[in-house]
Wavefront OBJ file of the C-alpha trace (Angstrom):
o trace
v 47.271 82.208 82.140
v 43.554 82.805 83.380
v 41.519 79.882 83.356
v 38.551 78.766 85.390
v 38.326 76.078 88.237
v 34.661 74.572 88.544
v 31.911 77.100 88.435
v 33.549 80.515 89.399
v 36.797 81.861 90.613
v 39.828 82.412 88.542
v 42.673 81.115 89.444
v 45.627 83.400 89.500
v 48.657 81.369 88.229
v 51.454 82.424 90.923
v 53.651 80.018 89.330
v 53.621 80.780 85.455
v 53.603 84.784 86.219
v 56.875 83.689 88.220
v 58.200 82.055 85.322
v 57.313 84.913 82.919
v 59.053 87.609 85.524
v 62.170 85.618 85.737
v 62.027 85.040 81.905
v 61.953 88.926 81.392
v 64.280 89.790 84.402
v 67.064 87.141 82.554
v 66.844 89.131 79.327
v 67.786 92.290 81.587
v 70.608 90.575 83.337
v 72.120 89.860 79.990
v 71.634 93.270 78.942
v 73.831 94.408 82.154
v 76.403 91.659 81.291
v 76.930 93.436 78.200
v 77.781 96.235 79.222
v 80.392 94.404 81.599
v 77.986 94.824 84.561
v 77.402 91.515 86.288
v 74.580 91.150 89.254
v 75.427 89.776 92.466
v 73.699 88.543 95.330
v 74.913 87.505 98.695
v 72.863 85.418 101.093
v 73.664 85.210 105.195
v 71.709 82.164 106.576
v 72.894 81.027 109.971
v 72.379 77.466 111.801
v 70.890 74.829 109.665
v 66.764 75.325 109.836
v 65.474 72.789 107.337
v 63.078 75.133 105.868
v 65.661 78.217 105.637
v 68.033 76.008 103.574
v 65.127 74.533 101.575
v 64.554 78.406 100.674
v 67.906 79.697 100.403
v 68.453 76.443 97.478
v 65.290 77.936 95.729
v 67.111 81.325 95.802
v 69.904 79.310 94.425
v 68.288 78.174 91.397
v 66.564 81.474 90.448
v 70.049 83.011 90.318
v 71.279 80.394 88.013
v 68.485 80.669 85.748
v 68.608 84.415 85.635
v 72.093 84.851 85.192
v 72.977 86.521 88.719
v 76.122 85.556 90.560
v 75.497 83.952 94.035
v 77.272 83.856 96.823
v 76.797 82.253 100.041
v 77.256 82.721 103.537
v 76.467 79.495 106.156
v 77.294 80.762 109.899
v 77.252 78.575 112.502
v 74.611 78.994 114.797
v 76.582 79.966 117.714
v 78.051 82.999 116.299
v 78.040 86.482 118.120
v 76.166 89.198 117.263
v 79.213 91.229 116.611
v 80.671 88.832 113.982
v 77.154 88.827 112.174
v 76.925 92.434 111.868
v 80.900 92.576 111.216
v 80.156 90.099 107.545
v 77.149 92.705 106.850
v 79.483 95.202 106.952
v 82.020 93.495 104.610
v 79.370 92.778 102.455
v 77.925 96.956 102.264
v 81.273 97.674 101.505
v 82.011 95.007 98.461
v 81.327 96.926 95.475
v 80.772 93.809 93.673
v 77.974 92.712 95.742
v 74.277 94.302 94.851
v 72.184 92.894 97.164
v 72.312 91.592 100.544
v 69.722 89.034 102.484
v 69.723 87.713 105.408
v 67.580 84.120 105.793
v 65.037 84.263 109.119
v 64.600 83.212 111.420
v 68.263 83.320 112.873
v 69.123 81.810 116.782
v 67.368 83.713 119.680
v 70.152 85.201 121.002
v 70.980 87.137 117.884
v 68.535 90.834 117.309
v 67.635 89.984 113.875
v 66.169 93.905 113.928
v 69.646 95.437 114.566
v 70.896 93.240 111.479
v 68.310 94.305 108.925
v 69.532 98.269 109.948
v 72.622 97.528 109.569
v 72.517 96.095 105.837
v 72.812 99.362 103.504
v 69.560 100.154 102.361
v 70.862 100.557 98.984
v 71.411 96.753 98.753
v 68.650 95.446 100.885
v 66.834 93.436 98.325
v 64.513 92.074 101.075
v 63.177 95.293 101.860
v 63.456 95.122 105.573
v 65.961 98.577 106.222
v 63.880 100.862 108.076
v 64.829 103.740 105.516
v 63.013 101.489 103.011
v 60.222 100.467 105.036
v 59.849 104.554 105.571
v 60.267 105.274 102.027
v 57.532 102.851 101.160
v 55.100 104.542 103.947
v 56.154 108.224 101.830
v 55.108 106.090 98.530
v 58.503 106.760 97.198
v 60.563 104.666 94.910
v 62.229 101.897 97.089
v 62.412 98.002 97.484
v 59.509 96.477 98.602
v 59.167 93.296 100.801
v 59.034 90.494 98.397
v 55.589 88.654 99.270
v 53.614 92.026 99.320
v 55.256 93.180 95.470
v 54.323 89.767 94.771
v 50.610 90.353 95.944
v 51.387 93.390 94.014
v 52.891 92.138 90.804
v 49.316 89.546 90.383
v 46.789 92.482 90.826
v 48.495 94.129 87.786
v 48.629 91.307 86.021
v 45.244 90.322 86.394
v 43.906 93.606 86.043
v 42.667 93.901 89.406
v 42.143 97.364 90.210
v 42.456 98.618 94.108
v 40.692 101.924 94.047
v 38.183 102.244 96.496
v 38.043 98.842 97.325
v 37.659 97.305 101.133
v 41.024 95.496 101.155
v 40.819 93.296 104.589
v 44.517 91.914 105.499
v 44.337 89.071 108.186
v 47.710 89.543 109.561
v 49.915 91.976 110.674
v 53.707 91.235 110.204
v 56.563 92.930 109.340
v 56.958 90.847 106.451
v 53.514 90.062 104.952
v 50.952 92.251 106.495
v 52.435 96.128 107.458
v 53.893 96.695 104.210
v 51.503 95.332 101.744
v 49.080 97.775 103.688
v 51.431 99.811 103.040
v 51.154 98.909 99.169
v 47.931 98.569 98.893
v 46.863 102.360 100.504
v 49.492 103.785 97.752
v 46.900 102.443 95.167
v 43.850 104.178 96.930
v 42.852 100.825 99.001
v 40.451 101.134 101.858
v 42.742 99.078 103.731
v 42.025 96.804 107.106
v 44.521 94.929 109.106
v 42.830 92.107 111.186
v 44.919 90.434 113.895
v 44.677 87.666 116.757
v 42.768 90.508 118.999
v 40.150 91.627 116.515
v 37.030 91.381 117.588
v 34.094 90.218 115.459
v 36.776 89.426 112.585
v 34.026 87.468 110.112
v 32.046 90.597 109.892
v 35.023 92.239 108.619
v 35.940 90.011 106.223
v 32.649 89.294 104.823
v 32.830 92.863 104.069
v 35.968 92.491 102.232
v 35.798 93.091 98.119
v 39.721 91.766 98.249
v 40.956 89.756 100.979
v 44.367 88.362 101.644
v 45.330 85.668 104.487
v 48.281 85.708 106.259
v 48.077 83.854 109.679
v 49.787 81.093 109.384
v 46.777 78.601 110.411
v 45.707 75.945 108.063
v 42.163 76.627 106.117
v 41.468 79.607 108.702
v 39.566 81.202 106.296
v 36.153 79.314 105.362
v 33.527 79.926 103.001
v 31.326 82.251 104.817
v 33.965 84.636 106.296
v 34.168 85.326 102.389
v 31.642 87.470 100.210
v 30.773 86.786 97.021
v 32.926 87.556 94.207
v 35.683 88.471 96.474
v 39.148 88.669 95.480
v 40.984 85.912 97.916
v 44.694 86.030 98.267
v 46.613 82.968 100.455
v 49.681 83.776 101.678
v 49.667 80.794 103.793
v 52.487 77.734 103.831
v 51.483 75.365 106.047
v 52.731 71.627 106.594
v 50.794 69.439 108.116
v 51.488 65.761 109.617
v 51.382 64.137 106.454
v 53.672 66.292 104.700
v 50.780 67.816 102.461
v 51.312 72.124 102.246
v 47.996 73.721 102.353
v 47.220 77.531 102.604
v 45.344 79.326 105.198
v 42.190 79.183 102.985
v 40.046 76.705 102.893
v 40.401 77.008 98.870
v 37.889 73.936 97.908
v 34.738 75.763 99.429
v 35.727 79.474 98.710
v 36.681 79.072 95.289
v 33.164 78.867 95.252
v 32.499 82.198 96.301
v 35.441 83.776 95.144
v 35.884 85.693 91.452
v 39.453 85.172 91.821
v 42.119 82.931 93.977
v 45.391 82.036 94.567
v 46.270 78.641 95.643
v 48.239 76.431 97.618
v 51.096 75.254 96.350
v 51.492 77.721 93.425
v 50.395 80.916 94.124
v 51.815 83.957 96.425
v 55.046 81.691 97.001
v 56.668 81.138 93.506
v 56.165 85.426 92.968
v 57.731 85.896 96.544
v 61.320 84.659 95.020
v 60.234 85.841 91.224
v 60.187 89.242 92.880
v 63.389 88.851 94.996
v 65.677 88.050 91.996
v 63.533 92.028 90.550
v 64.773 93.721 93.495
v 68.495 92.202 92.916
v 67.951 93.596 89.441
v 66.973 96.747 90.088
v 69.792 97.342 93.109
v 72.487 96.335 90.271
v 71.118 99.548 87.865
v 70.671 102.086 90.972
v 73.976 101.101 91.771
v 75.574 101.297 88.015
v 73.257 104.750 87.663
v 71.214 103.017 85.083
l 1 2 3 4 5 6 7 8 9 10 11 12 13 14 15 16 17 18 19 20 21 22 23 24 25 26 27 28 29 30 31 32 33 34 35 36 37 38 39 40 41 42 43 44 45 46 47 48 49 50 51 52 53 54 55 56 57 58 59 60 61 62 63 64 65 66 67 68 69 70 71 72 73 74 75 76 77 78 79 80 81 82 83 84 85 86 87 88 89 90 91 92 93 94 95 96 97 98 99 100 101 102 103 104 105 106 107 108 109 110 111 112 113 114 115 116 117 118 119 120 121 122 123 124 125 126 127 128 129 130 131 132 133 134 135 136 137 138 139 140 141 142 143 144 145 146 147 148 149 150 151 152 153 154 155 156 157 158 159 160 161 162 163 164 165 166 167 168 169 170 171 172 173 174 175 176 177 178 179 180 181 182 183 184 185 186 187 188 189 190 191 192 193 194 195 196 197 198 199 200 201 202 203 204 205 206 207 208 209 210 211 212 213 214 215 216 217 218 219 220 221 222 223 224 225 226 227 228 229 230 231 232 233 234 235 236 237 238 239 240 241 242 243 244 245 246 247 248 249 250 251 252 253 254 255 256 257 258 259 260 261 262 263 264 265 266 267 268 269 270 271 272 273 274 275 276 277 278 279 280 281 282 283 284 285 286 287 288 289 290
């Protein structure tokens, strides 16, 4: 899996470590079919955003490959907020559904907050509940936003130790950025969390022995906002005009610099779902008290 690009950094193989989680996590699914336990995971995507249904078919496919039972819900984008929180409901109370997600964004006039408290956080794969968002704060067992156990899931594989490193974290969301602070501090980080208002941001990251980007702006990150030998995680997806995804790294002139990268297809996003189908996996045992 490690192999070198050009004259330094290692590229960390987002896509084959996916493959090798969802290899191991289809061997456990068996083992709960066996004993006549059979995972199931319910998906609530509503309107039809291109990009939400090109993710919730990826979902799809990981199920079917894993062994899990899928089951989808497509609303129609003019729904109330009552009848979304009314199918969450149904769905907590299903004993033959284990997990629960809910595809974002959803229409404006919906509170996408009140939905995520609202699915149990027993079966909140996604990791958005605020009891598990809390629990992870307390470093107790719980399920962990998938792109941060991801992020997670490569530094163990690759042997890349946190400990009293200066762990810089450009970006700050609720789905990327807060938690895998979050994450990273419960493994004795010296975490940083730069943001739109941070002042004198390259002399932060320059000081960064790990850093991870997730702003959302093509190539953001260039080659001397980067120190040498750095550990550079992309979390970045961005399309541009001629259809081309790049990350928010500029990866051709940090690889450079870097000892290890991720890149752009093939990196952070493959592990986001890899560690999705995990979390449906492990609600299905809490659930069966194995």
């Amino acid at each position: 899996m490690l192999y070198r690009i050009e004259t330094m950094a290692i590229m960390i193989d987002g896509k084959e470590l996916a493959r090798k989680v969802r290899s191991d996590l289809k061997i456990e699914c068996e083992n709960l079919k066996a004993k006549g336990i059979n995972p199931k995971f319910a998906v609530i995507m509503v309107g039809d955003d291109p990009a939400s249904k090109v993710y919730v078919r990826t979902k799809s496919k990981a199920c079917d490959e894993i062994g899990v039972e899928y089951e989808e819900h497509i609303l129609d984008a003019s729904i109330t907020q009552k009848e979304l929180i009314e199918l969450i409901h149904k769905l907590n109370e299903d004993k033959s559904v284990n997990g629960i997600l809910l595809q974002s964004p959803i229409p404006k006039h919906l509170d996408i907050d009140e939905a995520f408290r609202e699915i149990s956080y027993e079966k909140d794969v996604d990791g958005f509940n605020p009891i598990n968002v809390g629990k992870l704060l307390l470093n107790q067992d719980t399920f962990i936003s998938c792109t941060p156990f991801g992020i997670m899931k490569m530094f163990e594989e690759y042997h890349i130790d946190l400990e009293g490193k200066n762990l810089v974290i450009i970006g700050r969301s609720n789905i990327v950025g807060k938690p895998l602070m979050a994450c990273c501090l419960n493994k004795h980080a010296t975490v940083t969390i730069c943001h739109s208002r941070t002042k004198e941001l390259k002399e932060k990251t320059r000081n960064a022995d790990i850093l991870v980007a997730a702003i959302g702006k093509p190539n953001y990150v260039t080659a001397d906002m980067v120190k040498e030998g750095a550990v550079v995680i992309d979390v970045g997806i961005n399309r541009g005009k001629d259809k081309k995804i790049t990350g928010d790294v500029d990866f051709e002139n940090v690889k450079e610099k870097a000892s290890y990268i991720t890149p752009v297809p093939g990196g952070v996003g493959p592990m986001t779902v890899a560690m999705l189908m995990n979390n449906v996996i492990k609600a299905t045992k809490n659930q069966n008290n194995i």
